[in-house]
C-alpha positions in Angstrom: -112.1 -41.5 19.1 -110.4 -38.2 19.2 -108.9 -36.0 16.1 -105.6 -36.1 15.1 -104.2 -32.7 14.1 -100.7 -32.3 13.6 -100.7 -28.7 12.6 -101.9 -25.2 13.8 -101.7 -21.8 14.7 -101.2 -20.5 18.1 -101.6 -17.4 19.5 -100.2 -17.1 22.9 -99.8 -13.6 24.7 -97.9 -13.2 28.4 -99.3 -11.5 30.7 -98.6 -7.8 31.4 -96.5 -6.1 34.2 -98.4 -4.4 37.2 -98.3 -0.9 37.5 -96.0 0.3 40.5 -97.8 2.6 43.0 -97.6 6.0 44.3 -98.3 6.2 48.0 -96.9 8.1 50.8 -96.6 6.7 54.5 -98.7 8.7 56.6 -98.8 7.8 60.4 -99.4 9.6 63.7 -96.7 11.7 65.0 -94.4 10.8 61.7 -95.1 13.7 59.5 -92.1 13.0 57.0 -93.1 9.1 56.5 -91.5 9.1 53.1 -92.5 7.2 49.7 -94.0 3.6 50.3 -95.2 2.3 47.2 -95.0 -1.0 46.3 -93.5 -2.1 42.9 -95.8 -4.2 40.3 -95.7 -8.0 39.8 -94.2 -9.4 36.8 -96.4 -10.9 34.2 -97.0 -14.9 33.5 -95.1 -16.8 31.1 -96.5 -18.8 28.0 -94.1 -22.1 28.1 -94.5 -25.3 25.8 -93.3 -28.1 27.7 -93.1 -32.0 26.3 -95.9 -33.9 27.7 -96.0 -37.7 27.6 -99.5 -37.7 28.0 -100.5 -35.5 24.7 -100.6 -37.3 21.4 -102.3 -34.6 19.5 -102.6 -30.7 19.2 -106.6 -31.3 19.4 -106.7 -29.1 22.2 -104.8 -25.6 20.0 -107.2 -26.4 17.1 -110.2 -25.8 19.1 -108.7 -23.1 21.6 -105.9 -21.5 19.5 -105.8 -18.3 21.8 -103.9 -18.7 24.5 -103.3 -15.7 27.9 -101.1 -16.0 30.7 -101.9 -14.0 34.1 -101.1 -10.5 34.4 -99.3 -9.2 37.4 -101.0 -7.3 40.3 -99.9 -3.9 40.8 -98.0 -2.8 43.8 -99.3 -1.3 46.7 -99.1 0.8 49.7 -96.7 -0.4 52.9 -94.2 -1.6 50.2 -96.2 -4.3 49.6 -95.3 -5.7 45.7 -97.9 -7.0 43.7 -98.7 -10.4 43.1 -96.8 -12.1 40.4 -98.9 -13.5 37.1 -98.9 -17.0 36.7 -97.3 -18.8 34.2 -99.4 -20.4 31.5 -97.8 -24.3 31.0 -99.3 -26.1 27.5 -98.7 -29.4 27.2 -97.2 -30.4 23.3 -96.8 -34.1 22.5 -93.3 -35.2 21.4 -92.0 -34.4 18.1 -93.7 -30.9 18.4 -91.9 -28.4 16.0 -91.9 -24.8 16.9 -92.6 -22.2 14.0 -93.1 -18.5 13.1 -95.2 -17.3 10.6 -92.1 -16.7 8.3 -91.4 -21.2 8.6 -88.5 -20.4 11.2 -88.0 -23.5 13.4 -87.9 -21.9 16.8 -87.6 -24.8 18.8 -87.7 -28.9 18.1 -88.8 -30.7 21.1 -88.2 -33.9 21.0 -87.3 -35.0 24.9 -89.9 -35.4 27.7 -89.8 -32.5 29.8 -88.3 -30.3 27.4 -90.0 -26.6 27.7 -90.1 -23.7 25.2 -90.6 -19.7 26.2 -93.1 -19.0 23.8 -94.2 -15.7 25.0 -92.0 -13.6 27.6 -94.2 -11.9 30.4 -93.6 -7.8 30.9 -92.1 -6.7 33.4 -94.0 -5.0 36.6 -93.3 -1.1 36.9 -91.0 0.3 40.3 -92.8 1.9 42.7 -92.5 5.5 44.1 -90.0 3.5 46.8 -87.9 2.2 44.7 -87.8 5.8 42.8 -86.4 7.3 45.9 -82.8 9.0 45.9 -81.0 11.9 47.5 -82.0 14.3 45.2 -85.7 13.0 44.5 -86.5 12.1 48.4 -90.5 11.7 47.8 -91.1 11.0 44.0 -94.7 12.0 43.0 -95.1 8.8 40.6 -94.8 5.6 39.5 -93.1 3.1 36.8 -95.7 1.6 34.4 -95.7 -2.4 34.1 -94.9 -3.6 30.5 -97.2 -5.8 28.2 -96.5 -9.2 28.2 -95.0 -10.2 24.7 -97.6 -11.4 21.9 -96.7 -13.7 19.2 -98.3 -16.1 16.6 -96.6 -19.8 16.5 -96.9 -22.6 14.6 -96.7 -26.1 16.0 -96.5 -29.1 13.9 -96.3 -32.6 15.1 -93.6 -34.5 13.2 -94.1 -38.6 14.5 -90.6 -39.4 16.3 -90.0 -43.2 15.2 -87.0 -45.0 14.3 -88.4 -46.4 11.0 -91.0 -45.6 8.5 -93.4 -47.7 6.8 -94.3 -45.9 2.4 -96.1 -47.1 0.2 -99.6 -46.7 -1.9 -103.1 -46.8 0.0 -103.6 -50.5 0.6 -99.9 -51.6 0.5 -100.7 -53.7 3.5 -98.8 -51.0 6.0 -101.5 -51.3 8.8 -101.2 -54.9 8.5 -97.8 -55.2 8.7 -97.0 -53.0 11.6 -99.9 -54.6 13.7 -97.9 -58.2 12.4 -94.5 -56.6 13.6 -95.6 -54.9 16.8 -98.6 -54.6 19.6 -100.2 -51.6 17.8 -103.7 -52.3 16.0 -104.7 -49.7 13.5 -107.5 -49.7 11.4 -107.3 -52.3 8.5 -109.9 -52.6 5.8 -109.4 -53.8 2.1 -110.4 -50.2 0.5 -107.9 -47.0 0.4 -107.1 -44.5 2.9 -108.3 -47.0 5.4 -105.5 -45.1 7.7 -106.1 -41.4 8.1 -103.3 -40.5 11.3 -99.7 -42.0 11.3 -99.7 -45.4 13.9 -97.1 -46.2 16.1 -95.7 -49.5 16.7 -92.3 -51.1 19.2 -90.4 -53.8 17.9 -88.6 -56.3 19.7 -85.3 -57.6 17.1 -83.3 -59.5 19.1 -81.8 -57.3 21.8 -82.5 -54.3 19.6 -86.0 -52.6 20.3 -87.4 -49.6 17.7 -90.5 -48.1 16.6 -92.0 -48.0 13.8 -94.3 -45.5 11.6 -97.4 -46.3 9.4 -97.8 -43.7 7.1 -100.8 -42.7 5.8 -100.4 -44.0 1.8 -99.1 -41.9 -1.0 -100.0 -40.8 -4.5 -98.4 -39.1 -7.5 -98.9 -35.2 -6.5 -98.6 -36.3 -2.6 -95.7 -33.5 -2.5 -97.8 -30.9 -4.1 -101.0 -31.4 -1.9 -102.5 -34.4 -3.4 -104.5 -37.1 -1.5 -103.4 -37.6 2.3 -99.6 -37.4 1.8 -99.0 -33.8 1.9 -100.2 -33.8 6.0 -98.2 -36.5 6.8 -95.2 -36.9 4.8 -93.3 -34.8 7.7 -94.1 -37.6 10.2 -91.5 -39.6 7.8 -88.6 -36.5 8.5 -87.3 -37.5 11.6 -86.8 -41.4 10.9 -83.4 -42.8 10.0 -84.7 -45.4 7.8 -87.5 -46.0 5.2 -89.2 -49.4 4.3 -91.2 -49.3 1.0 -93.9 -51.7 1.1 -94.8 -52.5 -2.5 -98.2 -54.3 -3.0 -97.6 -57.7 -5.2 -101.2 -58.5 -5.2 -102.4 -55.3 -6.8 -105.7 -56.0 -9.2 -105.3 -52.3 -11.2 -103.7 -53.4 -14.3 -101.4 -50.4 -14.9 -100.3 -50.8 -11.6 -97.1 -52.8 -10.5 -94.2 -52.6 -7.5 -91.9 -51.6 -9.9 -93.8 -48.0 -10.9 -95.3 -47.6 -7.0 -91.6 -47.5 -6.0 -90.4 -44.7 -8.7 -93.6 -42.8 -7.8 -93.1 -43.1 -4.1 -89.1 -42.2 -4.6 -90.0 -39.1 -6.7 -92.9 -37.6 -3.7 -89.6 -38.2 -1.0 -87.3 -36.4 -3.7 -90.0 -33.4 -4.1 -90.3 -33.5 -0.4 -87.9 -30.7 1.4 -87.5 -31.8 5.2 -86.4 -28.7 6.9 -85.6 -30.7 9.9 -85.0 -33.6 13.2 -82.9 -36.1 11.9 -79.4 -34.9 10.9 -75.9 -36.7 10.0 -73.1 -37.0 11.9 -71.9 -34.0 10.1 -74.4 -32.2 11.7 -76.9 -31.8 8.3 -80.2 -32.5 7.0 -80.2 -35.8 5.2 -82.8 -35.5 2.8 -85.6 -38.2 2.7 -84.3 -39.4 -0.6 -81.0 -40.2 0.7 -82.5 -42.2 3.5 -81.2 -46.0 3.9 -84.4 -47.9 2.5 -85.3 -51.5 2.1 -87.8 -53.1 -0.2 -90.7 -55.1 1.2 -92.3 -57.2 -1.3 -96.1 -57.4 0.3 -99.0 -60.0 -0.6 -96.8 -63.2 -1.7 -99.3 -65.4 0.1 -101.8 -64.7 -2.9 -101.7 -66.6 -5.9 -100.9 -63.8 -8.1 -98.1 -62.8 -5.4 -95.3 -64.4 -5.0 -94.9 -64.3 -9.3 -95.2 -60.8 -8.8 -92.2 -60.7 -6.5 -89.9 -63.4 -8.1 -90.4 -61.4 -11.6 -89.6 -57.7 -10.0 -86.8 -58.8 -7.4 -83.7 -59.0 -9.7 -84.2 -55.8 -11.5 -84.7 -54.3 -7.2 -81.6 -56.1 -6.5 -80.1 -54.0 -9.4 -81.2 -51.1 -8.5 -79.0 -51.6 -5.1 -82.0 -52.6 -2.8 -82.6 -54.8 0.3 -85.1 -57.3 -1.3 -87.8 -59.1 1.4 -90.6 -61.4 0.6 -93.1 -61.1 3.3 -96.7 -61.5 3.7 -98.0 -59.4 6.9 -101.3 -61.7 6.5 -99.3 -65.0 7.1 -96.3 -63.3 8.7 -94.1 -65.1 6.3 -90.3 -63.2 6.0 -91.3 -60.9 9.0 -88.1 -62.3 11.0 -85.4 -61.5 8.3 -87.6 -57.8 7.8 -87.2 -57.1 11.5 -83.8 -58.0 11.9 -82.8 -56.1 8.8 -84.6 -53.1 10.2 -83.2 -53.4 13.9 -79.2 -53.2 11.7 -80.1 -50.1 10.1 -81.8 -48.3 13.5 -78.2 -49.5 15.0 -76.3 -47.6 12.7 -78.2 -44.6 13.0 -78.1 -44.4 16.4 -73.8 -44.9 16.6 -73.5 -42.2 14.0 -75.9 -40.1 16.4 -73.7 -41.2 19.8 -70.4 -40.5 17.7 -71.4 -37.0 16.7 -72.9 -36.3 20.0 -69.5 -36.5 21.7 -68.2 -34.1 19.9 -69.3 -31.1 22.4 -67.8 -27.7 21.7 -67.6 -25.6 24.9 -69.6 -22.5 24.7 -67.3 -19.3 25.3 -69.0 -16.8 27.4 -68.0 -13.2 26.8 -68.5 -10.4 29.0 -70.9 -7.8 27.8 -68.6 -4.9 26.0 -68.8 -1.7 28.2 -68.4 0.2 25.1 -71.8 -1.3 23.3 -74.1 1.4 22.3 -77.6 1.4 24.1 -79.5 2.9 20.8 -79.1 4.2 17.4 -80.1 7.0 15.9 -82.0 7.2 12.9 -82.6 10.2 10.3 -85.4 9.9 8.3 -88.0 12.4 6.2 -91.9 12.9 7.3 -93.5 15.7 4.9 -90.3 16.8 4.0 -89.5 17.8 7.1 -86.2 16.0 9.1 -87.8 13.1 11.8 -85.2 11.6 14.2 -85.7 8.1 14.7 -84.1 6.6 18.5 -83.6 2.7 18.1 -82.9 0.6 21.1 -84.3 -1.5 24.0 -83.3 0.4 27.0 -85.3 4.2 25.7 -88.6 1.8 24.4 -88.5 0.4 27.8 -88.3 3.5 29.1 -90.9 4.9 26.4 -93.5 1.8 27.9 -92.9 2.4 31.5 -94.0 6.3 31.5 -97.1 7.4 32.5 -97.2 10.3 30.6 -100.4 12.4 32.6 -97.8 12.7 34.9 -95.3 15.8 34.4 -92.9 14.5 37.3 -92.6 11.1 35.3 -91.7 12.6 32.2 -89.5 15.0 33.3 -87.5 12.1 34.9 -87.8 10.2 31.2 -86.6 13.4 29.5 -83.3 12.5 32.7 -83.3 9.3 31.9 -82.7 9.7 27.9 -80.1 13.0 28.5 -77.9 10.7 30.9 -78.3 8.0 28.2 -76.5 9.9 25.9 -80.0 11.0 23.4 -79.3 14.8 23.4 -75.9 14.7 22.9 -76.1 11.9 20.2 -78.9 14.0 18.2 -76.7 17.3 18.8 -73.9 15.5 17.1 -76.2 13.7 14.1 -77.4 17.4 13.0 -80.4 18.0 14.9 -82.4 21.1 15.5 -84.5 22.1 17.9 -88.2 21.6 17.0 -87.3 18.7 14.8 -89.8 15.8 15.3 -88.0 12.4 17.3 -89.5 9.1 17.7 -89.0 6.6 20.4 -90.4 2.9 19.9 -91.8 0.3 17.9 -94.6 1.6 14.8 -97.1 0.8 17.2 -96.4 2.3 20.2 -94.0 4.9 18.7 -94.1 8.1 20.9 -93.3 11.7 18.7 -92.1 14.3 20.1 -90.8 17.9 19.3 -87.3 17.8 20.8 -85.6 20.6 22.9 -82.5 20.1 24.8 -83.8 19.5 28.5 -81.8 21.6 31.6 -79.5 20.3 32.8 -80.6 20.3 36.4 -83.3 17.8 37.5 -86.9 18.6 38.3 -86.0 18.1 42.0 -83.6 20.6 42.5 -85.8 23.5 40.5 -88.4 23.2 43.3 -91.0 21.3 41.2 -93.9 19.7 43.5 -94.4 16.4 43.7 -95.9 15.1 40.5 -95.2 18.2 38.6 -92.2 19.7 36.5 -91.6 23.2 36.0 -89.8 22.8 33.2 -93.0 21.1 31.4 -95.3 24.0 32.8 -95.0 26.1 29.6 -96.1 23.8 27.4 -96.6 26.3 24.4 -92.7 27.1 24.6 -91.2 28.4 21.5 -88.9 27.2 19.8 -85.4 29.1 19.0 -85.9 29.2 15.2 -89.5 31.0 16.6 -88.3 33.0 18.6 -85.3 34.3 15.7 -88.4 35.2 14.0 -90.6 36.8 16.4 -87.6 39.1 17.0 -86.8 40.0 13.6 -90.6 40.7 12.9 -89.9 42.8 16.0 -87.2 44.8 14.6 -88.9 45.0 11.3 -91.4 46.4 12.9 -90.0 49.2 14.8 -87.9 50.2 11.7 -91.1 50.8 9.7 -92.4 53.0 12.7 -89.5 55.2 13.1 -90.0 55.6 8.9 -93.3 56.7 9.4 -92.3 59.5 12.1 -89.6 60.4 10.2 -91.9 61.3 7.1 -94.3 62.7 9.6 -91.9 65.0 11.0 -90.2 66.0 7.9 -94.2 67.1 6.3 -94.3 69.6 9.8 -97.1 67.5 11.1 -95.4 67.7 14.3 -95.0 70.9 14.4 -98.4 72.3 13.7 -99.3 69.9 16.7 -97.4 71.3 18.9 -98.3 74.9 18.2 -101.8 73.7 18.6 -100.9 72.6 21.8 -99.1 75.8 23.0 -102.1 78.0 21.9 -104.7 75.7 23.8 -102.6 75.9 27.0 -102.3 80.1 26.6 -106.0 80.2 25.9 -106.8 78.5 29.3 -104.5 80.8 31.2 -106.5 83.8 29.9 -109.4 82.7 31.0 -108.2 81.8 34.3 
């Protein structure tokens, strides 16, 4: 028999983008063949889908790591790379989507129903699709982007119309084998049930299924025994049937107590989710309607049990049934009473389901701001911080051993509006900028690009000239180079001036003039 497990971790990671690629066509006779480079495929998927056939997340807790395929990159001929394939996992239904934070991502809850779980990246342009006017035979490539990677957490919650509480030994096993076709484990010692068992019953035209909990003690809420693992397979069922054991042999046991303890664990029990009002909220489990099945009245000991504790149940403003799942006595009324409430439920769900609002779509505001820009301190010194999807993109899809590809990034962020935007927020040049997530953060010394493009400066393909001078200073250096410059020059001409003033200049130039008449005589 297989595991049940009903919670845990995946990780899932898409597949990454292929890289686009740099090719030129060369044929005989066709010496200007132009670019041909094929753009990269984009990366697989990770999508949960609703599978019939799953009951468990067996197959997570022993493989919790989870790749889709990467795309191919492109190649020459304007051939495109192959795309990655998309990674499909099978959940069963009633499979809640989680992040690490407790965030419901997604409920899934209808066959077929399929969850993006991990978004594949996107394969990099080619040197074709690079091609313009201005930049007829671009020297690189686009870089494909890394496929998304995230940490989930699925947990099963049982989808069932009715739930079966009570203590370990209740007679829950036994009365949903009585009720339905299902045929759980029953033994006469607790815990006998260790997953929740699921069960169809036929009322009269009315048809539901029903839940076997595993049983509950005081503390179930807080971690105790088996109910803290299963107590969410009770969340998503509109009604609650407490089976109270009459036949109970512990003396400071009786049905009365099992059903305060039992309502307090539903009360301490926060259900975050899956079965909501027609108002559109979260009913909690407390608030569920219940009924009161009074178990074991074929026993001796029994049936006094139930005819002493059912008037002061009737008091308390609950459904009262006598049953015995051993001699199916009282099964019929239990049945029908359960089929009333599942109808009920499901005419509140129809009612609110026809209230459908129509969802407005909006066209995307021309005006909307592509980034933000940040000012923050590093060392005491001013960093720049460039916030937004399109420039970390752009930041992912450089290859930046290439000097052509970043001189058409350095384009790419001046026509977005960067320069002018950290011009405006009080930026210098030399000041430090980031572009990107922590991670992958790229920092760089800014200085306001030329206007002019690579491609009309001459630059050879794969190569800038505006990057060629690496070691450029900046204009803060270069206001000091020139005023160590002119410091310079005025200390010399202070020096020459003493110089001159002491005759040294003189006497040197008499020197000089009696040298050259010496010579002469000579001569």
């Amino acid at each position: 028999m297989a595991a049940f497990v009903d919670r845990v971790t995946l990780h899932v990671t898409a597949g990454n983008g292929g890289h686009g690629c740099v090719s030129v066509h060369r044929e005989k006779f066709k010496p200007l063949g132009g670019p041909d480079g094929g753009t990269g495929g984009n990366g697989g998927d990770v999508i949960l889908k609703v599978d019939p056939q799953v009951t468990t997340l067996l197959d997570f807790h022993h493989l919790p790591h989870r790749k889709a395929g990467n795309g191919e990159p492109g190649k020459g001929g304007l051939r495109p790379g192959k795309q990655g394939e998309d990674l499909v996992l099978g959940v069963p239904i009633g499979t809640v989507v989680k992040n690490r934070e407790g965030e419901i991502l997604a409920d899934m809850v209808t066959v077929g129903q399929e969850f993006l779980a991990a978004e594949g990246g996107q394969g990099g342009l080619g040197n074709a699709s690079l091609a313009s006017d201005k930049r007829k035979a671009p020297g690189f490539a686009l870089l494909g982007i890394p496929g998304r990677s995230r940490d989930i957490v699925l947990e099963l919650k049982t989808v069932a119309d009715v739930a079966l509480v009570g203590f370990p030994s209740a007679g829950k096993s036994s009365l949903i084998a009585a009720l339905s076709a299902a045929r759980p484990k029953i033994a006469d010692y607790p815990f006998t049930t260790l997953v929740p068992n699921l069960g169809v019953v036929q009322a009269g035209e009315v048809r539901f299924t029903v839940a076997d909990v595993p049983g509950l003690i005081p503390g179930a809420s807080e971690g105790k025994g088996l109910g803290h693992e299963f107590l969410r397979h009770v969340e998503r069922c509109a009604a609650i049937v407490h089976v109270l054991d009459c036949g109970t042999l512990e003396a400071d046991r009786d049905p009365l107590s099992d059903l305060e303890v039992i309502e307090q664990e539903l009360a301490a029990y926060s259900a975050d989710s899956t079965f909501h009002g027609s108002d559109g909220n979260v009913i909690p489990l407390v608030e569920r309607p219940k009924l009161v099945a009074l178990n074991k009245v074929d026993m001796p000991d029994g049936a006094d049990m139930a005819e002493f504790m059912r008037p002061e149940l009737e008091k308390r403003g609950y459904r009262v049934f006598e049953i015995s799942a051993l001699s199916r006595n009282g099964l019929r009324e239990l049945s029908f009473a359960m089929a009333e409430l599942v109808e009920q439920a499901r005419a509140q769900r129809e009612e609110a389901v026809q209230v459908v609002t129509p969802e407005v779509i909006r066209p995307r505001s021309v005006n909307k701001a592509e980034f933000t820009i940040r000012r923050e301190e590093q060392n005491l010194e001013p960093l720049w911080r460039v916030i937004g999807a399109k420039p970390e993109r752009w930041i992912q899809q450089t290859d930046f051993r290439n000097d052509e590809a970043v001189g058409y990034l350095a384009d790419r962020l001046a026509k977005l509006g960067i320069e002018d935007q950290l011009f405006k927020a009080g930026a210098r040049p030399g000041d430090a900028v980031v572009i990107g997530a922590e991670d992958d953060a790229v920092v760089f010394d800014w200085e306001p690009t030329m206007v002019a493009g690579a491609e009309l400066l001459g630059s050879r393909r794969g190569e800038d000239v505006r990057l060629e001078d690496r070691s450029r200073p900046t204009r803060d250096q270069k206001r000091a180079e020139y005023q160590e410059r002119r410091e310079a020059k005025a200390a010399a001409r202070e020096e020459l001036e003493v110089e001159r003033k002491a005759g040294i200049w003189t006497e040197s130039v008499n020197a000089k003039a009696r040298a050259r008449a010496r010579d002469n005589e000579s001569k």
